[in-house]
N, CA, C and O of each residue as an XYZ file, in Angstrom:
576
protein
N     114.399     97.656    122.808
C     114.111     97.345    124.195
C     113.911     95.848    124.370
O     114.448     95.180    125.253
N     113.143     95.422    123.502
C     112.932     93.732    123.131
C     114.266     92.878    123.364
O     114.216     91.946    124.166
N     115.406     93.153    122.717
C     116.205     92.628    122.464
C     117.497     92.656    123.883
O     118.230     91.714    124.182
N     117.455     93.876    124.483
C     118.334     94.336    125.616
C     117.781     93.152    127.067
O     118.339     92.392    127.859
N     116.339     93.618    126.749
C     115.650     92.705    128.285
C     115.630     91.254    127.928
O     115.789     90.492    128.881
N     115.496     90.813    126.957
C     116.089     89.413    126.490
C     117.367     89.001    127.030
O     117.526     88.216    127.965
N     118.242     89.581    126.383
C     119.682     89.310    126.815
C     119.795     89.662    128.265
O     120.196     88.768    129.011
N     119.492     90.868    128.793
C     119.624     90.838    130.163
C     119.008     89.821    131.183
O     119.729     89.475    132.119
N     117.948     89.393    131.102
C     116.728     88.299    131.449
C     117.914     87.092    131.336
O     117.728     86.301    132.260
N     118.957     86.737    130.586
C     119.137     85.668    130.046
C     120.435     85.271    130.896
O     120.744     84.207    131.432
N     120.993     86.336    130.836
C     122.534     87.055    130.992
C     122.513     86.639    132.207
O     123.142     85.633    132.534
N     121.716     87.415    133.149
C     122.188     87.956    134.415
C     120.917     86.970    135.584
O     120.971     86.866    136.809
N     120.395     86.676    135.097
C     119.482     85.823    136.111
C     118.900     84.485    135.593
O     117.931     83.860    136.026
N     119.671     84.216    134.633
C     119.206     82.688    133.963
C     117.847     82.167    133.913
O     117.354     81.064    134.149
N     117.281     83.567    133.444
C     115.719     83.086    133.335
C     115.297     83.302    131.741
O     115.738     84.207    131.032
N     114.343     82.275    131.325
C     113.916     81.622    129.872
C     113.358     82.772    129.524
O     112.783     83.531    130.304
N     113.536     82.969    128.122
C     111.809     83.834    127.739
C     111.725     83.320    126.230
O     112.470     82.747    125.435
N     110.273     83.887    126.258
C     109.312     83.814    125.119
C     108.789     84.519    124.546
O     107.893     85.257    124.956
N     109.309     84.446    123.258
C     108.503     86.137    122.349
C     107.129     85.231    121.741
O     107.012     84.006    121.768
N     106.438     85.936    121.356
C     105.276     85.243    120.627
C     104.902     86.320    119.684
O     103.939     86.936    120.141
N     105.266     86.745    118.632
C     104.652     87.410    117.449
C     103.497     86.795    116.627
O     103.295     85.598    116.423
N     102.729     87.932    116.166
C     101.833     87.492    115.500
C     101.755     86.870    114.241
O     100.757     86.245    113.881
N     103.067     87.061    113.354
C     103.006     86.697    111.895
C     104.788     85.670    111.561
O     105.907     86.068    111.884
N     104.615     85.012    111.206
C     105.861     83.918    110.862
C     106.900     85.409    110.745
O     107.680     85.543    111.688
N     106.940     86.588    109.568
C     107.913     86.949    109.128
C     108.169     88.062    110.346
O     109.073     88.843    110.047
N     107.598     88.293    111.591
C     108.070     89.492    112.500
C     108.448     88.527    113.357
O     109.035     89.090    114.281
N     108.404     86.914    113.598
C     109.283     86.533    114.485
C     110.272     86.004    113.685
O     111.146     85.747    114.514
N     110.762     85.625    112.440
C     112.098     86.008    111.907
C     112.467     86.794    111.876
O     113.681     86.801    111.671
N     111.802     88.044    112.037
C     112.981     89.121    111.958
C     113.612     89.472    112.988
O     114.755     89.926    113.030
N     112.624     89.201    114.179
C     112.981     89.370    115.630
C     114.621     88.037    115.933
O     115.720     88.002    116.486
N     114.026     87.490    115.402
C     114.647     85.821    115.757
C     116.225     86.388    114.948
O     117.162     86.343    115.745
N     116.526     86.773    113.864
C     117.464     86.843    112.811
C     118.506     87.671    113.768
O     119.638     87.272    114.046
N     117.824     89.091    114.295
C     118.191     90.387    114.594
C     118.905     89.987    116.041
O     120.068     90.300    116.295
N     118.154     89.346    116.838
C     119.136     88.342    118.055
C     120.046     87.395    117.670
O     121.208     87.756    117.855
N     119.931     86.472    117.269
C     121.159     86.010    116.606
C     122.362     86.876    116.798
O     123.314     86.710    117.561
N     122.023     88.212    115.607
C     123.199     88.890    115.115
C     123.335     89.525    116.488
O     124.480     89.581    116.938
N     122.614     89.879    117.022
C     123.395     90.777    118.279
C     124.314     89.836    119.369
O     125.308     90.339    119.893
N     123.995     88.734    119.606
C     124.507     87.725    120.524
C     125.758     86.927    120.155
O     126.727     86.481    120.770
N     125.285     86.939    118.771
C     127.082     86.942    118.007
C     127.961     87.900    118.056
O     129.065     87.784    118.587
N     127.433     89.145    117.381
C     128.234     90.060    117.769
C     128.496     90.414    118.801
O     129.405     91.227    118.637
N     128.208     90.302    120.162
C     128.359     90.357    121.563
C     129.136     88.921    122.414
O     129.405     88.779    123.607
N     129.358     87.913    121.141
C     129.751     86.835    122.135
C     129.089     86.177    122.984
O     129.666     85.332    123.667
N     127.732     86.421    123.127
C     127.167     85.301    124.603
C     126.872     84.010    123.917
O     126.754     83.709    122.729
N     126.781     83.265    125.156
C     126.867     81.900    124.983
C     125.435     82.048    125.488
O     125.231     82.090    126.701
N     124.311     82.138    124.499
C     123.051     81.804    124.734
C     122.163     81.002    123.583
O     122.249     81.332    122.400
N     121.516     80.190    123.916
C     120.947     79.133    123.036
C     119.703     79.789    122.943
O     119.064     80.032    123.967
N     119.028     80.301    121.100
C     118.012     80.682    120.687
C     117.740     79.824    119.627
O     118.488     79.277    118.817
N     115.568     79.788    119.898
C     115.483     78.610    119.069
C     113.832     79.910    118.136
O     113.126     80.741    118.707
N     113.832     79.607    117.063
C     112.839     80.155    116.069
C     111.575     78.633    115.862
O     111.858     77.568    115.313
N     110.253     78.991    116.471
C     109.691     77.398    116.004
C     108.179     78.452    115.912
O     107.593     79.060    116.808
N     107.838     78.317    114.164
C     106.566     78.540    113.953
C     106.242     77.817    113.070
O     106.992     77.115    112.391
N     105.372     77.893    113.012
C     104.306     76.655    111.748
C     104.738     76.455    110.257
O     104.346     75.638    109.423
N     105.753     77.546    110.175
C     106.174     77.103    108.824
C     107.405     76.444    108.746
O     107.991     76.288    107.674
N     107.916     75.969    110.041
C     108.885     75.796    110.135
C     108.910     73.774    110.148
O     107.939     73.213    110.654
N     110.089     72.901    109.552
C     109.608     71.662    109.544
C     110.749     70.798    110.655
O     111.264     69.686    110.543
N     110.850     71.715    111.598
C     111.559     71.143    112.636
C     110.477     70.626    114.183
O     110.745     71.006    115.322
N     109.459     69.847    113.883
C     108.422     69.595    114.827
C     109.097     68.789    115.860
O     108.932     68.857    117.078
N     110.004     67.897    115.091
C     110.157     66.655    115.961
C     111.303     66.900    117.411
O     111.503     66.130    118.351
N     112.036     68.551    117.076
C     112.954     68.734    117.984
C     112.450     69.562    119.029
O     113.230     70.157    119.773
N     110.763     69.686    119.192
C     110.324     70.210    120.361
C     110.564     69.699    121.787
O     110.339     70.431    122.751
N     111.059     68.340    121.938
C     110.985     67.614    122.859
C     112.199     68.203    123.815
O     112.145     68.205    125.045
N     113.515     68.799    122.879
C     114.243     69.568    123.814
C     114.455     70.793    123.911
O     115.467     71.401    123.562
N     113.099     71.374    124.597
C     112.870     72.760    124.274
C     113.774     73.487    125.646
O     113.973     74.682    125.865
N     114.143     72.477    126.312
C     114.239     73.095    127.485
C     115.822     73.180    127.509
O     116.305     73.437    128.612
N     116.744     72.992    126.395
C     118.125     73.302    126.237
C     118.415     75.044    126.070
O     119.378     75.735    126.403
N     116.789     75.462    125.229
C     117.336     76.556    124.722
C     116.783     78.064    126.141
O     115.902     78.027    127.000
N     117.597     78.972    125.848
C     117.352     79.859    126.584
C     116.438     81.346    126.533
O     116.279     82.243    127.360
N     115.938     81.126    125.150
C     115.216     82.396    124.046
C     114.425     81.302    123.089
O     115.016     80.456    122.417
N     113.095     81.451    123.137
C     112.128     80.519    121.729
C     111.596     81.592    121.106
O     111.154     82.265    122.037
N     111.391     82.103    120.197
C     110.757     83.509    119.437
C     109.206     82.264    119.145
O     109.251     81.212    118.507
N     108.545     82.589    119.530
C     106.913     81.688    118.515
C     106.034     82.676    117.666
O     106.511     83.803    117.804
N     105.149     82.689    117.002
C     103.790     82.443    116.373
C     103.026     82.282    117.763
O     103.601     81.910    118.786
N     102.142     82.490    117.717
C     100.738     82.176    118.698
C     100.426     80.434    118.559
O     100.405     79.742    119.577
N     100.217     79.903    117.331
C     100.045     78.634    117.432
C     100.815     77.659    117.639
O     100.329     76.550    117.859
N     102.372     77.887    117.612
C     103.072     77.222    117.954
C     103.294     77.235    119.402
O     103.286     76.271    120.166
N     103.497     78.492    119.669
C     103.365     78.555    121.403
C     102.369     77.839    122.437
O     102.569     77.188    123.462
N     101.313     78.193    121.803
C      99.796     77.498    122.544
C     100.055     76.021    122.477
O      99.971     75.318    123.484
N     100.363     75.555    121.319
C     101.260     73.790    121.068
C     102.270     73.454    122.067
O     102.124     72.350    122.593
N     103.525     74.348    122.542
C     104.412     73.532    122.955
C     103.996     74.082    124.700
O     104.873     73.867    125.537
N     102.639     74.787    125.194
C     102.339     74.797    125.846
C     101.446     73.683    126.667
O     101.437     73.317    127.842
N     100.642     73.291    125.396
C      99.547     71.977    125.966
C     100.323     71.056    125.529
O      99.618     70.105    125.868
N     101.186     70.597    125.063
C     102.217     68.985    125.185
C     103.482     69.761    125.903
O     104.615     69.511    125.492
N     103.311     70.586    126.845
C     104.122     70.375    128.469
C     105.574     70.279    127.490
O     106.382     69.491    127.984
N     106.059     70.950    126.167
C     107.153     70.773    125.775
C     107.890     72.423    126.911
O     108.970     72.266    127.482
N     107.433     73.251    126.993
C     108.072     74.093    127.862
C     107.449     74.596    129.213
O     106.238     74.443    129.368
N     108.216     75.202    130.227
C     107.604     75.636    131.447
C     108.030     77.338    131.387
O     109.121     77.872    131.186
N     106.613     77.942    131.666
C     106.702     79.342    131.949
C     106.392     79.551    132.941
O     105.652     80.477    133.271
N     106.937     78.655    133.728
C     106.919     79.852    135.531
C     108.145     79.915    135.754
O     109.075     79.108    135.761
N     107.971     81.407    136.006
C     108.874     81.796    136.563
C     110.142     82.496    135.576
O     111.262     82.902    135.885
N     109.742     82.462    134.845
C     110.301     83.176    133.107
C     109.628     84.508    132.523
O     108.827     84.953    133.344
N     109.662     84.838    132.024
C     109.225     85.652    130.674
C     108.699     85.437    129.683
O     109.326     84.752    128.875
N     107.573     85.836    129.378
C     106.633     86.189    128.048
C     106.602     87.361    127.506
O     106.476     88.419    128.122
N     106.722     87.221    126.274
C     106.701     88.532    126.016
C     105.311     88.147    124.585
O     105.053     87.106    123.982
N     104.740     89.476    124.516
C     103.826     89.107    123.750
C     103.499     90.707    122.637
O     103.220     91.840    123.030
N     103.654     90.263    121.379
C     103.598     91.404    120.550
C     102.455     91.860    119.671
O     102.042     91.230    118.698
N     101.900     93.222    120.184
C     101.132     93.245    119.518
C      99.717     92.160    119.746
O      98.941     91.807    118.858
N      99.679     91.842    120.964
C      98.194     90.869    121.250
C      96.977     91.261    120.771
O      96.112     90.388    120.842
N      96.633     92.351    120.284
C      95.761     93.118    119.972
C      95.290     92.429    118.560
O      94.123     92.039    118.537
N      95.980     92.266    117.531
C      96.472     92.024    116.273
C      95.902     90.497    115.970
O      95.702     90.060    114.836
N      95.640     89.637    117.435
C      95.821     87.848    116.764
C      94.254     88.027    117.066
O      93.753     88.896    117.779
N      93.506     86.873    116.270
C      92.533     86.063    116.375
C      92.090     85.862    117.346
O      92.734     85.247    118.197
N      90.599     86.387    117.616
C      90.290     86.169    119.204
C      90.182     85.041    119.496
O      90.518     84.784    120.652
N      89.843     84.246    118.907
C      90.309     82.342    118.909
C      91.685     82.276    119.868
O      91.707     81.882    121.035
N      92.680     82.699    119.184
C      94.000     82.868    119.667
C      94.349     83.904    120.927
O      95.312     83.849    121.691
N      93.375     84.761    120.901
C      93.970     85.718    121.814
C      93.066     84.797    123.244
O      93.390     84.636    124.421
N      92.124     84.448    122.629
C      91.480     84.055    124.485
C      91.896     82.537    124.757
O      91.615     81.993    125.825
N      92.619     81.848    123.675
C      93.316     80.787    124.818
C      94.337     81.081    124.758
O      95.039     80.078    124.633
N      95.171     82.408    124.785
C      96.553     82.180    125.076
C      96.268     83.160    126.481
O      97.061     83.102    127.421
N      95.174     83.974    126.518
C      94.681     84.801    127.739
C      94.597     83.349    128.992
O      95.008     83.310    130.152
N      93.934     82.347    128.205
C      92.945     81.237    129.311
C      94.595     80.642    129.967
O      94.894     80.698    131.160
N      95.574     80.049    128.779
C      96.177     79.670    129.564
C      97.348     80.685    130.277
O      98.206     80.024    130.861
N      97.489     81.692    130.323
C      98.576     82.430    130.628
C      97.472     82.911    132.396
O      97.874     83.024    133.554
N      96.233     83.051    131.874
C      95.700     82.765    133.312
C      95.489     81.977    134.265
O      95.143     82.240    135.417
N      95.763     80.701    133.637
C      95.586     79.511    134.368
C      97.299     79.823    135.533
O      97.118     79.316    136.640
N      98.238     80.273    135.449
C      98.853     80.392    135.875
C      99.130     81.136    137.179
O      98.386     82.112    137.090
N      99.621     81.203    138.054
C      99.661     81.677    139.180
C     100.440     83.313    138.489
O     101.299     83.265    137.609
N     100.027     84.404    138.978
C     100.626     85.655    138.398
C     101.715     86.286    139.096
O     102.329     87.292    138.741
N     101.928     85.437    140.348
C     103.346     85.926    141.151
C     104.296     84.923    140.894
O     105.246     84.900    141.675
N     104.267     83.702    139.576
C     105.574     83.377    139.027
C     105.350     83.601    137.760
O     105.784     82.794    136.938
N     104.758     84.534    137.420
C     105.026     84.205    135.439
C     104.866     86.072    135.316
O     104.103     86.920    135.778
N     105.759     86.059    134.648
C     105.878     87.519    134.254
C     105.307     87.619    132.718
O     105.895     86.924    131.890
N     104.225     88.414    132.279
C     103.905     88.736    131.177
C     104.254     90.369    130.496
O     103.824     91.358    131.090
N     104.843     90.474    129.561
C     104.939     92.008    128.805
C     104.334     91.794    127.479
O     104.623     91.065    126.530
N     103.185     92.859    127.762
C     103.106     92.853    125.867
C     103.261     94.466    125.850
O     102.883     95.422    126.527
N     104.253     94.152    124.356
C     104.514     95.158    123.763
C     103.020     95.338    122.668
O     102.238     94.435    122.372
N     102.971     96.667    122.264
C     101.920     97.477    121.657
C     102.330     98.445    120.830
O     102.535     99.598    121.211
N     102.496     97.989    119.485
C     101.961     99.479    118.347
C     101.570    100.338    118.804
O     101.210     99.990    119.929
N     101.362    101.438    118.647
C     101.449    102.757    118.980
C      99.968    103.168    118.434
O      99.309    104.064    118.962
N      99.416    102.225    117.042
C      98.722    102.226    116.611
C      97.745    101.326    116.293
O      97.053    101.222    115.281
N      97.802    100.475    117.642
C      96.931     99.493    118.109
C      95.679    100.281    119.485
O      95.762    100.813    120.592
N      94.868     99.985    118.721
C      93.799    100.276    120.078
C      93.492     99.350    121.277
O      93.307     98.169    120.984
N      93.406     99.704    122.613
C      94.073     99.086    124.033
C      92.288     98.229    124.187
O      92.114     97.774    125.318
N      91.387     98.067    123.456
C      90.083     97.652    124.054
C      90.452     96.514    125.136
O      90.092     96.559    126.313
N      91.233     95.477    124.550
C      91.298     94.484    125.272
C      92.212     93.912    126.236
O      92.519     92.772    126.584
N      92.583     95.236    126.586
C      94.286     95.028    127.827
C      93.541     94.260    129.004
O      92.422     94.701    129.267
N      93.920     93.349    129.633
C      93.672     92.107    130.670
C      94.703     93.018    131.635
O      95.866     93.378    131.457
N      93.950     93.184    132.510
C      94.788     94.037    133.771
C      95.712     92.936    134.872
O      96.056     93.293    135.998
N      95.964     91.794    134.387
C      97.211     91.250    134.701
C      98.116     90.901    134.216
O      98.947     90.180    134.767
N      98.210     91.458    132.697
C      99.580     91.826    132.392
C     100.074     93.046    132.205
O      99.214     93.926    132.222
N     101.312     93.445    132.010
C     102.002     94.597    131.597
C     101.867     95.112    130.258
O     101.722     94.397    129.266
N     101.919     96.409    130.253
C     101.814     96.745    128.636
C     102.989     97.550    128.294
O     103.333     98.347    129.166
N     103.565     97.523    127.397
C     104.554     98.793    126.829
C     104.416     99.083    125.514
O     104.503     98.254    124.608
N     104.202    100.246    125.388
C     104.175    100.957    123.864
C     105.026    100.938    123.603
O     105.887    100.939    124.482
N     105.540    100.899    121.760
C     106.897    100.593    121.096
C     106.473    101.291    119.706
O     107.264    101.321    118.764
């Protein structure tokens, strides 16, 4: 489902999105698995992979070429406070929020609230086997 509303999001209304996984190796796999589908499908869409283990810092500055960023939580919250990307009016997608560091989970809550909620669309997807204590009733949830 991740991967369809991506491409469709991308495809058909030229709007950005943002995955944010919790662990370096589930947004490579996410990140790898698009690739292959967008190749194998032919679109002409620009996807970029940027988490902390990654030593491409200095090419944040043109974040705004690409059309898909897969993040980490800390990289995201980064290219959020140095204004390297704009999420209004785009897509977030957020995996598994349940899972990160409440450090992490309440400033990515603070700034995703700082935002006006009739231009920024939020989805978090949810384990099946994640418990809901802390669902923020202005975003969306979907079980996966």
């Amino acid at each position: 489902i991740l991967f369809l509303s991506a491409l469709f999001q991308v495809y058909n209304r030229n709007k950005k999105q943002y995955f944010i996984f919790h662990t370096n190796s589930e947004a490579e796999i996410f990140y790898y698995k698009l690739v292959e589908i967008i190749n194998d499908l032919k679109l002409k869409i620009n996807i970029k992979l940027s988490h902390s283990g990654l030593k491409d810092k200095k090419n944040n500055h043109n974040l705004s070429y690409f059309d898909i960023i897969v993040y980490t939580p800390g990289r995201f919250i980064n290219n959020i406070s140095h204004q390297n990307i704009n999420i209004l009016g785009n897509f977030v997608y957020i995996s598994d929020f349940e899972k990160y560091q409440p450090q992490i989970r309440d400033n990515i809550t603070f700034i995703l609230n700082s935002y006006s909620t009739q231009k920024l669309h939020v989805i978090n997807y949810i384990s099946r086997n994640i418990s809901t204590l802390v669902l923020d009733p202005n975003f969306r949830y979907f079980y996966i």
